[in-house]
C-alpha positions in Angstrom: 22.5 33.2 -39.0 19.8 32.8 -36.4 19.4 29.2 -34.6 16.0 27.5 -35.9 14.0 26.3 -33.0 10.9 25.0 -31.8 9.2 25.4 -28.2 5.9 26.5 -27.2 4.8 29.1 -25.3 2.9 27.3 -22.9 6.0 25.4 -21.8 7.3 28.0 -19.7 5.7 27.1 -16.2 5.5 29.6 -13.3 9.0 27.8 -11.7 10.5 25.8 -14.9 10.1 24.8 -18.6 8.5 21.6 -18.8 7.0 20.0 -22.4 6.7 17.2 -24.6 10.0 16.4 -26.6 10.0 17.4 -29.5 6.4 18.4 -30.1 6.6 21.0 -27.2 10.4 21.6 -27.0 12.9 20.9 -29.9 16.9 19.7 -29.4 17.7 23.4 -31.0 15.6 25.1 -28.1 17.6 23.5 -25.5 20.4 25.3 -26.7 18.4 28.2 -27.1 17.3 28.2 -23.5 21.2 27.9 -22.1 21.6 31.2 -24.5 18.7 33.1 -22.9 20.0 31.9 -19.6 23.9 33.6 -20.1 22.1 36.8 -21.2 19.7 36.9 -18.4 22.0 35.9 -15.5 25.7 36.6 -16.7 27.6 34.1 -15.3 31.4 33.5 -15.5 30.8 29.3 -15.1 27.5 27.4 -14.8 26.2 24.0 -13.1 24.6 22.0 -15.5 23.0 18.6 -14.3 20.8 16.3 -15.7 17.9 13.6 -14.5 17.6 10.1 -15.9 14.9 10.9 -18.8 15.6 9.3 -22.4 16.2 12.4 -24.4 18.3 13.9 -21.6 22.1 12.9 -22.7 21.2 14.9 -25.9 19.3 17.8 -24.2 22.4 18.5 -21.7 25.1 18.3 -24.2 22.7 20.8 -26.2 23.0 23.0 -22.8 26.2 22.5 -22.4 27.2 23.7 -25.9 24.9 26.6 -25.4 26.7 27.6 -23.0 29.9 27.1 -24.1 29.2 28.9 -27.4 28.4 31.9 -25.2 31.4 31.9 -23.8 30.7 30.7 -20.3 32.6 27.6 -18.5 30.5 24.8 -17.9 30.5 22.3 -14.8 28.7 19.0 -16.2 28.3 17.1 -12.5 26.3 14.5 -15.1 23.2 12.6 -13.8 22.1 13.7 -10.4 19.0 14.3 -8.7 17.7 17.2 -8.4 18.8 17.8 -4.8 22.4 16.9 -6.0 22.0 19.1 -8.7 21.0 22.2 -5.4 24.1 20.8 -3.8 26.2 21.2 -6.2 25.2 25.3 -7.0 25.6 26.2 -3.6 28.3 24.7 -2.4 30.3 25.7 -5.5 28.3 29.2 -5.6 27.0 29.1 -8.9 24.2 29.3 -11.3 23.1 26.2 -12.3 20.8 24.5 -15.2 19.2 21.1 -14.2 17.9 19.0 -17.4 14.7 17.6 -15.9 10.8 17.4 -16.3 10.8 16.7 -12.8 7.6 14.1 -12.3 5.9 14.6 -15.7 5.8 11.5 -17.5 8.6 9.8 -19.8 8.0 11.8 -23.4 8.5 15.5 -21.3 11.6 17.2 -20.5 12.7 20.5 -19.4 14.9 22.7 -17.5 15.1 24.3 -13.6 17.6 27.2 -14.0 19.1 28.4 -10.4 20.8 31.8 -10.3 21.9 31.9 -6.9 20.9 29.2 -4.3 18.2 29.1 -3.6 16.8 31.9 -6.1 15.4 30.5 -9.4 14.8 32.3 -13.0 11.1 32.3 -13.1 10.3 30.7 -16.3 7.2 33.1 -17.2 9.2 36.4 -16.9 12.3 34.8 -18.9 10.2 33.6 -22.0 11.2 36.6 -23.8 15.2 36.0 -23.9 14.0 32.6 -25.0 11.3 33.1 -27.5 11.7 36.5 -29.0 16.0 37.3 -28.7 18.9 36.4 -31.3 22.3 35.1 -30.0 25.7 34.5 -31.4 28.8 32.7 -30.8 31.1 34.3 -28.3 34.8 34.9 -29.6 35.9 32.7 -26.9 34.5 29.6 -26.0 33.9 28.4 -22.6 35.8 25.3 -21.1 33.6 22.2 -19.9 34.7 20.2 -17.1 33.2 17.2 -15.3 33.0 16.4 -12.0 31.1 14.1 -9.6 29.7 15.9 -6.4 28.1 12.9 -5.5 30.5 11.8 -2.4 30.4 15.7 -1.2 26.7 15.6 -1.3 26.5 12.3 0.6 28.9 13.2 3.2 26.8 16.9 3.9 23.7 14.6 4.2 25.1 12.5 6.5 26.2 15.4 8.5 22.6 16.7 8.7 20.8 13.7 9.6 23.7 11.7 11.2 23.2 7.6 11.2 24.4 7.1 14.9 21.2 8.8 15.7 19.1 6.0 14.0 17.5 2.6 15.2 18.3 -0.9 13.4 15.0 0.0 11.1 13.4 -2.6 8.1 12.4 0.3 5.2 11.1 -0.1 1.9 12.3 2.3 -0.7 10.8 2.9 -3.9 13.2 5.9 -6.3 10.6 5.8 -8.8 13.3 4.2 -11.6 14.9 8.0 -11.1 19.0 9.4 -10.5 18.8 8.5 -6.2 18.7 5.0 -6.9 22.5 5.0 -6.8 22.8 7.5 -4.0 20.6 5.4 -1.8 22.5 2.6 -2.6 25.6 4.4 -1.2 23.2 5.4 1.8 22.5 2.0 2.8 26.2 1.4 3.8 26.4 3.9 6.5 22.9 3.4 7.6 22.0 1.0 10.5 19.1 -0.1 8.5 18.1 -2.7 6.0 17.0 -1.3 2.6 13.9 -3.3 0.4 14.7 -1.5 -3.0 12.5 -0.6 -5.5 12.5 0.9 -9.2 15.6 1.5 -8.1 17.0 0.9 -11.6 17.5 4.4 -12.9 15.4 4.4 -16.3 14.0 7.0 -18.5 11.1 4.8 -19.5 9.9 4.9 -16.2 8.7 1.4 -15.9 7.3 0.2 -12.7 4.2 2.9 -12.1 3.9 7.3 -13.0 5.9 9.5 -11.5 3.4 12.0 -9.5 4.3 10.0 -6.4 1.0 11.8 -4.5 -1.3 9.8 -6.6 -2.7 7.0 -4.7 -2.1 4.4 -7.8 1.7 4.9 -8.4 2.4 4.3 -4.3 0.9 0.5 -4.5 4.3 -1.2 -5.4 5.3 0.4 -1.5 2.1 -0.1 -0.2 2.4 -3.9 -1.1 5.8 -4.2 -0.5 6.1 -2.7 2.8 3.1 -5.4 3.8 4.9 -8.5 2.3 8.2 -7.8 4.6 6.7 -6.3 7.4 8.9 -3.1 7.1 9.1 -0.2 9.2 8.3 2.2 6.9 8.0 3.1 2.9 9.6 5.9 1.5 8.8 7.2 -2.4 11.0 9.4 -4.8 9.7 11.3 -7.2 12.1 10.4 -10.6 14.3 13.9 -10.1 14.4 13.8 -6.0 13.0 16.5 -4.9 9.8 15.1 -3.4 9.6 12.5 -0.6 6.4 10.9 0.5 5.9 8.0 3.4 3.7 4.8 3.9 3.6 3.7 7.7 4.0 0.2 8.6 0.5 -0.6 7.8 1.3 0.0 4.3 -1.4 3.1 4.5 0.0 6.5 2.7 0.9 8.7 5.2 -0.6 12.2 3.3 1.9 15.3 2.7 0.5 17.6 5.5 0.5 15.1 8.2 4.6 14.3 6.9 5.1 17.8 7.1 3.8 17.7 10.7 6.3 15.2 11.5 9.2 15.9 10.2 8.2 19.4 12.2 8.4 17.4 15.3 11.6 16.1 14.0 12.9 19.5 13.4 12.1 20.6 16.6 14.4 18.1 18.6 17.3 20.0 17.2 15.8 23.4 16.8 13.2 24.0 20.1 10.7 27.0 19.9 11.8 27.0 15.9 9.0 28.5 13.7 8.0 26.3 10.8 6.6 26.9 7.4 3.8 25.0 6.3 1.6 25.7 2.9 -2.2 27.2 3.0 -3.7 23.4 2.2 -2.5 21.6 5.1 -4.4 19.8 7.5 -5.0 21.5 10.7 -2.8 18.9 12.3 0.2 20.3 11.4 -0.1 24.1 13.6 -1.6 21.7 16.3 1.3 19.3 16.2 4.2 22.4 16.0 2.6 24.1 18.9 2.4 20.8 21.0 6.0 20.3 20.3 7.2 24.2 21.4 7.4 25.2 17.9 5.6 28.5 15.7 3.8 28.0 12.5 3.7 29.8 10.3 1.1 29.5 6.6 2.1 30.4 3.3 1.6 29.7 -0.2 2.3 27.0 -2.0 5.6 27.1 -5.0 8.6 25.8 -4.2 10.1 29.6 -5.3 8.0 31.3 -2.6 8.2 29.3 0.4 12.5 29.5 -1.0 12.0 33.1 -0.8 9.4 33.4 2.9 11.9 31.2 4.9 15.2 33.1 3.7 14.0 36.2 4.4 12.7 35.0 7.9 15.6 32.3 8.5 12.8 29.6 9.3 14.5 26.4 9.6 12.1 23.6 8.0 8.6 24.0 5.6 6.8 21.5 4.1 4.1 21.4 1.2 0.9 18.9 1.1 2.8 17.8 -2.8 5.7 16.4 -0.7 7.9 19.0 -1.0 10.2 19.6 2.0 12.4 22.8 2.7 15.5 22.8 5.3 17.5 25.6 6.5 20.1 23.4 6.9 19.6 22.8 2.8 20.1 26.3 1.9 16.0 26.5 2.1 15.9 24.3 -0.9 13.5 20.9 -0.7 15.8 17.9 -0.5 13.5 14.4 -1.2 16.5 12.6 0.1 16.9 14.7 3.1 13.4 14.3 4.1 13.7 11.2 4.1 16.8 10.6 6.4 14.9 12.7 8.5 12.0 10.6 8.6 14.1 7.7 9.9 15.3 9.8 12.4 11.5 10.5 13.3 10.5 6.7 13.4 13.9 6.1 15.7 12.9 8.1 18.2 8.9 6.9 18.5 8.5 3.9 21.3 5.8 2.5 18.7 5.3 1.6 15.1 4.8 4.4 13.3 0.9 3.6 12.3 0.4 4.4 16.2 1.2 8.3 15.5 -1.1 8.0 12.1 -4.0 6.4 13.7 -3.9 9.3 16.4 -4.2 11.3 13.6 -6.8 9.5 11.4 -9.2 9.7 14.4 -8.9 13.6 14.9 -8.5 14.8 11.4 -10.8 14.1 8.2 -8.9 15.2 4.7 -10.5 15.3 1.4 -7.4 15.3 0.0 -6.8 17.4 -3.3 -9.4 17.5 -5.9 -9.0 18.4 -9.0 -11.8 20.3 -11.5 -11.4 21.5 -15.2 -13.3 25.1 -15.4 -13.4 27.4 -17.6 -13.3 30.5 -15.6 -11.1 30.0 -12.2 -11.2 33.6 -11.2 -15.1 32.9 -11.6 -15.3 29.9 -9.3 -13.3 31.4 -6.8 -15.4 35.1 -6.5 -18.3 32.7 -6.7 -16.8 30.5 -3.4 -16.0 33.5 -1.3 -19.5 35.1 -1.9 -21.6 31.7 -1.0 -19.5 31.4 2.5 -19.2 34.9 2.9 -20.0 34.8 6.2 -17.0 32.6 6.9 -12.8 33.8 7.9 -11.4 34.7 4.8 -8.1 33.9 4.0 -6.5 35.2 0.2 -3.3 34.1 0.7 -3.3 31.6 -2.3 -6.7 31.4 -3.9 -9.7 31.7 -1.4 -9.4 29.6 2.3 -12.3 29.5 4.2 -12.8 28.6 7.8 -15.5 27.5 9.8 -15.2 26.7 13.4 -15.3 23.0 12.3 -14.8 23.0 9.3 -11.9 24.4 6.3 -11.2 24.4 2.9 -9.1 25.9 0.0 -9.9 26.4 -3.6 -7.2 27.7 -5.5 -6.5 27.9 -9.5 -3.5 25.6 -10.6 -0.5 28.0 -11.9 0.0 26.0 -15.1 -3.6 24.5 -15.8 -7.0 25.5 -16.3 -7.3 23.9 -13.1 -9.2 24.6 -10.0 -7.5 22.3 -7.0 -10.0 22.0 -3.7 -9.3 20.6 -0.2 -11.6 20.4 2.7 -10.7 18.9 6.7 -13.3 18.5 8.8 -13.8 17.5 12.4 -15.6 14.3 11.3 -16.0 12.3 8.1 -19.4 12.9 7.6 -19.3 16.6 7.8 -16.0 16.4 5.7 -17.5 14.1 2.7 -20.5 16.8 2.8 -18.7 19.9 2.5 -16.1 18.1 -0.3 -20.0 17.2 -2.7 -21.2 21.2 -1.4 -17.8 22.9 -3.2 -17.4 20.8 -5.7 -20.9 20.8 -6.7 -20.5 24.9 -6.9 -16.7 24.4 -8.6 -18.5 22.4 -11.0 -21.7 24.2 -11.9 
């Protein structure tokens, strides 16, 4: 007899599957999904992991007998991040299902689903097997066996960004109440640093402030925090670990791009005359700061699944997104939040200054908008209406419509998922900047 479940279409993202439990996305459909995944990936044994959300105990055990049921062996590595959960699937060469609604708030949950590091199942094109297919019981049953990969993981981390090559540093870190908690903790003993923790508690409920770690109001705690002790530097987790942001020792956000462009720097050290990825949105500081540093950048799109894909098939060794997203070479070209960050100590141990001295620099050359968002009703619209009003400008269609100016730039692109239009302008100075920002949005908006 068939398995009754419930899940929407509109959960299946361009990357993932990401809804409201159990409106969205029943118990049943989590099963459902680990059915799918067998039939669309055949695997012999499967990764399944799991982030610290409230209904995720039930969800993965719903997975994991899925899977079972099917036939396939399951390795449960229990509550990782989401980096962990990468870790885990390449080192032990297998698929994987992570249990996660990465940063969407505390009622959502959902499911990445890797078939060979670092290649994903794109949600959209695997609806079907979900939605529309019947599965039954395999005559064997698949064993289920747990393991922690957590020392492993810690240990290839370590050997990445190794500690000996860091300063005695104060830094404020803020997990977001998410699954690195714990793995910072362990951190923190071979580090030559002294931790401030916050939210470090892992907690479904997500307590302390929302989990899009790029919006201004849930990087306050740090922002405070890293003011009150005087710290070094702030790092933010998003709850599943796979995004890192930074707040200098000013306590002032240090924006995505401008991380990108120094953990580039960074990067460069170890890899000279390396080309580096770096998505269509950025600021124009990050090519200008790879160049100065003997590196070649190179633009792309933004989606974790293509810049996976662009630096595999060119063996580019680091990329970074404006979202806070980071991609190493030496990471199977998968974005590790904790990685980025280690890497950001290293950065800040080899400066001469605080690290506001770098941002400043920055702040006086470069004016962001940062990213705005607009509800339309037609995106496609908006965008053939952008590139015909600044027609006369360079033209860039690599992901929605980028247009340049010799000083000025901006991108308006439709969000995957939403009926979103996302803008971002840089300027050469604030006034011209703040003027071109009312301009689009004015136009977006009409």
């Amino acid at each position: 007899m068939p398995t009754k479940f419930h899940i929407d279409p509109g959960v299946f993202k361009a990357y993932d599957i990401r809804g409201i439990v159990p409106d969205q996305i029943d118990l049943a459909a989590a099963g459902q999904v680990a059915r799918a995944f067998v039939a669309e990936v055949q695997p012999k044994q499967v990764v399944v992991g799991r982030d610290v959300r409230l209904t995720g105990p039930q969800f993965m055990q719903a997975v994991i007998e899925g899977l079972s049921k099917s036939g396939v062996d399951v390795l449960n590595i229990g509550q990782v991040s989401t980096d962990e959960f990468y870790f885990a699937c390449a080192t032990k060469d297998l698929p994987g299902i992570m249990v996660t609604a990465s940063h969407n708030p505390s009622e959502y949950n959902g499911f990445k689903m890797v078939k060979k590091m670092p290649n994903f199942v794109m949600a959209k094109e695997f609806r079907h097997r979900v939605i529309d297919a019947e599965y039954d019981d395999n005559e064997i049953t698949g064993l289920v066996k747990e393991e922690s990969v957590t020392k492993g993981f810690i240990d290839y981390l370590l050997s990445v960004a190794p500690a000996d090559k860091m300063k005695p540093l104060k830094v404020v870190i803020d997990t977001s109440n998410g699954s690195q908690g714990p793995i910072w903790e362990e951190l923190s003993r071979h580090l030559p640093i002294e931790i401030v923790k916050l939210c470090f508690e892992p907690d479904g409920s997500f307590p302390n402030h929302g989990n899009d770690i790029i919006q201004p109001e849930n990087q306050e705690m740090l922002r405070q925090k890293v003011k009150e002790t005087s710290a070094d530097l702030g790092l933010i987790f998003d709850p599943d670990g796979d995004r890192c942001l930074a707040v200098d020792d000013r306590g002032i956000s240090v924006p995505g791009d401008w991380l990108t462009a120094l953990l580039a720097v960074e990067q460069l050290r170890h890899d000279p005359g390396a080309t580096i990825l770096y998505d269509v949105r950025a600021s124009d500081a990050v090519p200008d700061m790879i160049k100065a540093a003997g590196g070649e950048p190179f633009v792309w799109k933004p989606g974790h699944v293509y810049i996976k894909q662009e630096m595999q098939k060119r063996g580019i060794v680091f990329g970074g997104e404006v979202s806070g997203h980071f991609y190493f070479k030496d990471f199977w070209f998968a974005d590790s939040g904790i990685l980025a960050g280690l890497m950001m100590l290293l950065y800040v141990s080899g400066l001469n200054t605080p690290l506001s001295v770098k941002v400043k620099e920055l702040e006086a050359k470069y004016f962001l908008s940062g990213e705005i968002n607009s509800k339309v009703a037609d995106p496609a619209g908006v965008l053939a209406n952008v590139k015909s009003t600044y027609h006369d400008a360079e033209i860039n269609e690599l992901s929605g419509i980028a247009i340049r100016y010799p000083d000025w730039h901006a991108v308006v692109r439709p969000s995957d998922n939403e009926p979103l239009v996302r803008l971002t302008v840089e300027a050469s100075t604030r006034q011209l900047m703040e003027q071109k920002r009312d301009e689009l949005l004015k136009l977006i908006r009409s």
